[in-house]
C-alpha positions as CSV (number, residue, x, y, z in Angstrom):
1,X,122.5,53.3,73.3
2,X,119.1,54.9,73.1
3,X,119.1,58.5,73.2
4,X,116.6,60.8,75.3
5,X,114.6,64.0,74.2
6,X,113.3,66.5,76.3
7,X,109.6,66.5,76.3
8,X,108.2,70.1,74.5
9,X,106.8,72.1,77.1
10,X,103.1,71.7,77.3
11,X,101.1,74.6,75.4
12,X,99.0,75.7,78.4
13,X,102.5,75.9,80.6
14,X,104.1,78.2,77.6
15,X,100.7,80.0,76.7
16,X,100.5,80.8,80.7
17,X,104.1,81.7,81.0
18,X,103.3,84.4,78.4
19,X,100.0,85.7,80.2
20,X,102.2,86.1,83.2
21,X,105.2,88.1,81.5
22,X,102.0,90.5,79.8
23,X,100.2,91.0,83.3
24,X,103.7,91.7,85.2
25,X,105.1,93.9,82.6
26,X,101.6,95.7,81.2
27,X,102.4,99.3,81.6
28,X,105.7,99.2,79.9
29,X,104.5,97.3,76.9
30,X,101.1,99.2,76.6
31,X,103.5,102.7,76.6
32,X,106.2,101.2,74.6
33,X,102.9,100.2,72.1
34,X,101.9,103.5,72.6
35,X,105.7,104.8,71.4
36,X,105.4,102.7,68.5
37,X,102.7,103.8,66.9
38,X,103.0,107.7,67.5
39,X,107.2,107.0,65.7
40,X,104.8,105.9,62.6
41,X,102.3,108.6,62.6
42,X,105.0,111.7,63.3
43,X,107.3,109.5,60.3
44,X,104.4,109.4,57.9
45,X,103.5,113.4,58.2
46,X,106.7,115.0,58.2
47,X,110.0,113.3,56.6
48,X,111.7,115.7,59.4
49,X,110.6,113.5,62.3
50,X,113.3,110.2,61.6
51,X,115.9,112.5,60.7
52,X,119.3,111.8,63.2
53,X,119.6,115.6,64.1
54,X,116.2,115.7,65.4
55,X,115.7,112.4,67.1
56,X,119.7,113.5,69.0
57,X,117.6,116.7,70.0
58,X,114.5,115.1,71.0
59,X,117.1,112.3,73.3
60,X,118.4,115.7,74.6
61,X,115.2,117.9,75.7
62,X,114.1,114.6,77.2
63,X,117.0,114.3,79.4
64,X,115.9,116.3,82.9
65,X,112.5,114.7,82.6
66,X,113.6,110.9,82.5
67,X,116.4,112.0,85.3
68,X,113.8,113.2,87.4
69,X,111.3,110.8,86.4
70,X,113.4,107.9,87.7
71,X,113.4,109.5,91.2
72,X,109.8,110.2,90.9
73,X,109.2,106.6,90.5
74,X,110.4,105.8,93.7
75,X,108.1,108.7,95.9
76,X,105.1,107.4,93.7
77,X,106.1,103.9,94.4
78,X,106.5,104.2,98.1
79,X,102.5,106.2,98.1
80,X,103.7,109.6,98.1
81,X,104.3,112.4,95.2
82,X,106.8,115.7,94.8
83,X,105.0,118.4,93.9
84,X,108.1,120.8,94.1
85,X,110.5,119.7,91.5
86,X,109.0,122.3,88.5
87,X,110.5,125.1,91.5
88,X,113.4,123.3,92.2
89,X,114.5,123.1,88.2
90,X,114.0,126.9,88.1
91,X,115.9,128.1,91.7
92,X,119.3,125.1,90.9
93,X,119.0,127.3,87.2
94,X,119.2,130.6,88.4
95,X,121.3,129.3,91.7
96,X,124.1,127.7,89.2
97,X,124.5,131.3,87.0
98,X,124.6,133.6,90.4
99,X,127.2,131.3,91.9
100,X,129.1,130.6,88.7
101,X,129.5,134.4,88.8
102,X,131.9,134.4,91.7
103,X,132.9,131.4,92.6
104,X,134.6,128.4,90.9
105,X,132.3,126.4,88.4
106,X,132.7,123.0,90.1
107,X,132.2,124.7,93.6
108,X,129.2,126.5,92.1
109,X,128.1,123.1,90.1
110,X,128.4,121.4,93.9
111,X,126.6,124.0,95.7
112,X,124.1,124.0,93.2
113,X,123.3,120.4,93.6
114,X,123.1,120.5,97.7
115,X,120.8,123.2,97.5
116,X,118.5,120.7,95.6
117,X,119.5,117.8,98.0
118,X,118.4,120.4,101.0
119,X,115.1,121.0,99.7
120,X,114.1,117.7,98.7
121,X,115.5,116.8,102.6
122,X,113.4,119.2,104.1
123,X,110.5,118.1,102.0
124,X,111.3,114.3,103.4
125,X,111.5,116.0,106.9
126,X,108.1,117.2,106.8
127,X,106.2,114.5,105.1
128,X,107.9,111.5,107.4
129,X,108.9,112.9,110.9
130,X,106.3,115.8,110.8
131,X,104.1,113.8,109.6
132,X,102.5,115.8,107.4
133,X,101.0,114.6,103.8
134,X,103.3,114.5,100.9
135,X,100.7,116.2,98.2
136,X,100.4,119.6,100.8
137,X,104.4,119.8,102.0
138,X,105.1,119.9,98.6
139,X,102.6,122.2,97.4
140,X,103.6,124.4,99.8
141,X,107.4,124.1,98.4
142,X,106.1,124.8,94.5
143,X,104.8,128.2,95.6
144,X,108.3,128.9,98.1
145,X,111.1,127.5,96.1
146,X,109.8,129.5,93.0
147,X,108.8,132.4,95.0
148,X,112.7,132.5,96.0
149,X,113.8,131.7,92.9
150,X,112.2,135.0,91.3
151,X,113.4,136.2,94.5
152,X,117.3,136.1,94.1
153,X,116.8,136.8,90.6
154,X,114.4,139.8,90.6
155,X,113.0,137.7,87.8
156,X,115.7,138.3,85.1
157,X,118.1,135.5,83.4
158,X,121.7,135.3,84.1
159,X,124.0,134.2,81.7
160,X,126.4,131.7,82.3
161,X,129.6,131.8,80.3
162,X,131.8,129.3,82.1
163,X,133.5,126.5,79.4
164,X,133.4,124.0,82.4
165,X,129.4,124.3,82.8
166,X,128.4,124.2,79.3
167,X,129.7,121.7,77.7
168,X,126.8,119.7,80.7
169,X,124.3,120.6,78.3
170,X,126.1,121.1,75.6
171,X,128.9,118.5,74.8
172,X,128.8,115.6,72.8
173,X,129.9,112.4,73.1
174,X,129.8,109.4,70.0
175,X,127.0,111.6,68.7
176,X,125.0,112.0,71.6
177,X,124.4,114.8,73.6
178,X,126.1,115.0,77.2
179,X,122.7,115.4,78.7
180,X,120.9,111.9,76.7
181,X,124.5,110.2,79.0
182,X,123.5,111.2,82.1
183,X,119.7,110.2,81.9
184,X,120.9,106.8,80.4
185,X,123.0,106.5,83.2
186,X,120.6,107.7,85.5
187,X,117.5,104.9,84.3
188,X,120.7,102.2,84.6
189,X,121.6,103.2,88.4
190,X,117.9,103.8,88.8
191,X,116.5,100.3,87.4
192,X,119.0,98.2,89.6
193,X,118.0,100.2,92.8
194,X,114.9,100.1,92.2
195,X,115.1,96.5,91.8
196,X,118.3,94.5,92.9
197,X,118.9,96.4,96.2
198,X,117.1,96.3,99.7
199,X,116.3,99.9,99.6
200,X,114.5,99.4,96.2
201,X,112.4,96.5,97.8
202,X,111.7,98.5,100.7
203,X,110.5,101.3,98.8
204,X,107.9,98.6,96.9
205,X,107.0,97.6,100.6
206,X,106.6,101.3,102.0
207,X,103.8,101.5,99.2
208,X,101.8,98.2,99.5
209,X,102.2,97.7,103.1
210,X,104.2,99.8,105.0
211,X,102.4,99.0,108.6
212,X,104.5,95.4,108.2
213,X,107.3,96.7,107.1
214,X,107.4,98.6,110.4
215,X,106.4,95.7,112.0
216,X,109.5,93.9,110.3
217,X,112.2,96.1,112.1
218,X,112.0,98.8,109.3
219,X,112.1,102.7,109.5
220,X,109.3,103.6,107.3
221,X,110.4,107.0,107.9
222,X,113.7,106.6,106.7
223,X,112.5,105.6,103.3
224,X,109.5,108.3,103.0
225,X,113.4,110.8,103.5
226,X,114.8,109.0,101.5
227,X,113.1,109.1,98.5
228,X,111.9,112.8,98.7
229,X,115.5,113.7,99.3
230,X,116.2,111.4,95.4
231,X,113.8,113.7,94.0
232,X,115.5,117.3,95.0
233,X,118.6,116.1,93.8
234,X,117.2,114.7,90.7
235,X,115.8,118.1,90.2
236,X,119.1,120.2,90.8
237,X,120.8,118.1,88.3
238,X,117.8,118.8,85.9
239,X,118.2,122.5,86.6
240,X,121.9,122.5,86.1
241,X,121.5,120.6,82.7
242,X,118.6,123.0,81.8
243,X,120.9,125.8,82.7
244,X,124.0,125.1,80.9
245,X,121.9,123.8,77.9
246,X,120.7,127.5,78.0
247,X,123.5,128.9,78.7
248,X,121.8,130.9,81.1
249,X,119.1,130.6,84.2
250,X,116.1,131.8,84.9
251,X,114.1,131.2,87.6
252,X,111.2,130.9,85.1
253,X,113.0,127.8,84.2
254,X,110.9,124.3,84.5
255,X,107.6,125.9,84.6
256,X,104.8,123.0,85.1
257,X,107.6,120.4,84.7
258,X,106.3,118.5,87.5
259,X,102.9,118.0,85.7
260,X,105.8,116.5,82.6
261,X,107.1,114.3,85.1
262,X,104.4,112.7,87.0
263,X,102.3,112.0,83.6
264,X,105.8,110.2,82.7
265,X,105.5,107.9,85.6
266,X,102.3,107.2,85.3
267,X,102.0,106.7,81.9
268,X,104.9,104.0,82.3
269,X,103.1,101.8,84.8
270,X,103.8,103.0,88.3
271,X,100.3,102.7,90.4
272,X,99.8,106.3,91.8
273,X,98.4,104.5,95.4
274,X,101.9,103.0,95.8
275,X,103.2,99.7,96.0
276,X,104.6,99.3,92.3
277,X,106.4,101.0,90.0
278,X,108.8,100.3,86.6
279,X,111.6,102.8,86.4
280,X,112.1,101.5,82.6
281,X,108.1,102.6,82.3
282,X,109.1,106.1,83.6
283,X,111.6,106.4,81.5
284,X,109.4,105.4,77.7
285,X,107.1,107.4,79.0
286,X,109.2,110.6,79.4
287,X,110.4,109.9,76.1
288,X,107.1,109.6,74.5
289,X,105.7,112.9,75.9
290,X,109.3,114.4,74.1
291,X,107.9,112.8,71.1
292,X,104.6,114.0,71.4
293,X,106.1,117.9,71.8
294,X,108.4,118.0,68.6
295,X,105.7,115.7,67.1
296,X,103.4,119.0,67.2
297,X,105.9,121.4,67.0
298,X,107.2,119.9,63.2
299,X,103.5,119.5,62.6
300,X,103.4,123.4,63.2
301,X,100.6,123.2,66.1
302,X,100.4,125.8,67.8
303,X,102.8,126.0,70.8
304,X,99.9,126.3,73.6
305,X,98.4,122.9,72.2
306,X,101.4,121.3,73.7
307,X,100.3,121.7,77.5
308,X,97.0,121.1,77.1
309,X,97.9,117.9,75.5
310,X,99.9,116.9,78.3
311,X,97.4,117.7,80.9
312,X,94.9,115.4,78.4
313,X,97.1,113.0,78.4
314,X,97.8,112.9,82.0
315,X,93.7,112.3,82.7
316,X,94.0,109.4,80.6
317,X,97.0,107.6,82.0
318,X,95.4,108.1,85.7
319,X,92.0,106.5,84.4
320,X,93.8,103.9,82.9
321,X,95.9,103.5,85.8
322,X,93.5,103.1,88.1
323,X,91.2,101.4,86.2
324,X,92.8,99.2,82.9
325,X,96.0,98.6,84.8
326,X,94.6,97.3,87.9
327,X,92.0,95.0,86.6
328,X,95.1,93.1,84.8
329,X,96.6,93.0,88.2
330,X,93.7,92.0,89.9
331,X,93.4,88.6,87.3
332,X,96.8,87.7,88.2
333,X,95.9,87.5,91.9
């Protein structure tokens, strides 16, 4: 009885097979590249960096960014972009200490996070039934929501002392802090919409073509509310972590966060024009700005370099988005 071998795969098949697997997944291996090498630089200058109390630290500062990077992926995805949720952080912080005050900590952890839902809602509102650009409703909400927030607060912090609410920022669990949990579950739930479900599809569509997806039977507008809706929540569950982290809020709270969050998301491959995005991207690239930060701060930069570094950074990741990026894309077609 003769026996039979599979043939070996020709080169050109595997050596194409790879090309493909590099073009489709380019932003999340350029940041994760990117990640690598700044884990070797902060290791070699300071034998602080690789220590487990400060990498459990970094995980935890990182949290409310990759939680509300995630949700940012999918406005940026679908063509549009939240503005607000640097307010929103600050308003849900103060929000959760004034109604923690009177009022039962899981009724005031519940309000806390409608108030969030309700003005990323009214942000959808505008931008898909009045139609109204994303970039200016949101604006608009930046200046509001904070000007509220300072508002109900007359710009002072107030303390939280609950022992339901603090252990959200503070707990642990197997070493971790509670907040590093809820982003981790937050990129898991967030990676399999985004890609196993028809409403992640439709939000791909919504950005690369959303004239037939209309013309396919779907409410364009329903998605565009959708995903700005994502965001405000994202962001009152930010500002509660903050918050309780704190132990107290302050309306000052998450103060050019948003500039932190949409550098994430682009840095980790989403194209700011729409049509595609990697929540796994947004999510290495939150971490690596968090990297960047205590990378500077153990370094003893000055604090004020931190900022400007992001805002660098940020230039960077848009010229290589829009040019590095979608040249690779542009071979693949």
């Amino acid at each position: 009885m003769s026996t039979q071998t599979a043939a070996p795969a020709p080169t050109g098949n595997r050596k194409g097979a790879r090309q493909d697997y590099v073009t489709r997944n380019f932003g999340v291996l350029s940041i994760l590249a990117v990640l690598a090498v700044l884990f070797v630089f902060f290791s070699l200058q300071t034998d602080v960096f690789l220590t487990t109390n400060n990498l459990v630290n970094v995980a935890r500062q990182v949290a409310p960014t990759v939680i509300v990077a995630v949700a940012m992926t999918f406005v940026i995805t679908t063509g549009s972009i939240d503005l607000s949720v640097g307010s929103i952080v600050g308003l849900t912080a103060a929000a959760l200490a004034i109604f923690a005050e009177s009022r039962n900590p899981l009724i005031a952890l519940a309000l806390t996070l409608v108030l969030g839902l309700g003005i990323g809602m009214i942000n959808g509102a505008l931008t898909a039934y009045g139609q109204l650009q994303s970039f200016i409703v949101t604006l608009a909400a930046l200046t509001a929501v904070r000007g509220l927030a300072l508002l109900i607060t007359d710009g002072y912090s107030t303390p939280i002392t609950s022992e339901w609410l603090l252990p959200i920022g503070n707990g642990k669990l197997a070493g971790l802090y509670a907040p590093t949990w809820i982003a981790v579950a937050t990129v898991a739930l967030g990676w399999y919409a985004f890609n196993h479900t028809r409403f992640g599809r439709y939000v791909v569509a919504t950005g690369s073509n959303a004239e037939s997806l209309r013309r396919a039977g779907v409410d364009v507008r329903r998605i565009q509310l959708a995903v700005l809706t994502l965001t405000g929540l994202a962001a009152a569950l930010a500002g509660v972590i903050t918050a309780s982290r704190l132990a107290s809020g302050s309306a000052n709270s998450g103060t050019l966060f948003e500039l932190e969050v949409i550098t994430a998301v682009v840095l980790g491959g989403t194209a700011l024009m729409g049509g595609k995005g990697s929540i796994i991207g947004s999510a290495i690239g939150a971490v690596t700005l968090g990297v960047i930060s205590n990378g500077l701060v153990l370094l003893r930069v000055d604090v004020y370099w931190v900022p400007i570094t992001q805002g660098l950074i940020l230039i960077v990741a848009i010229l290589l988005n829009a040019k590095l990026f979608g040249r690779v894309s542009g071979q693949k077609g």
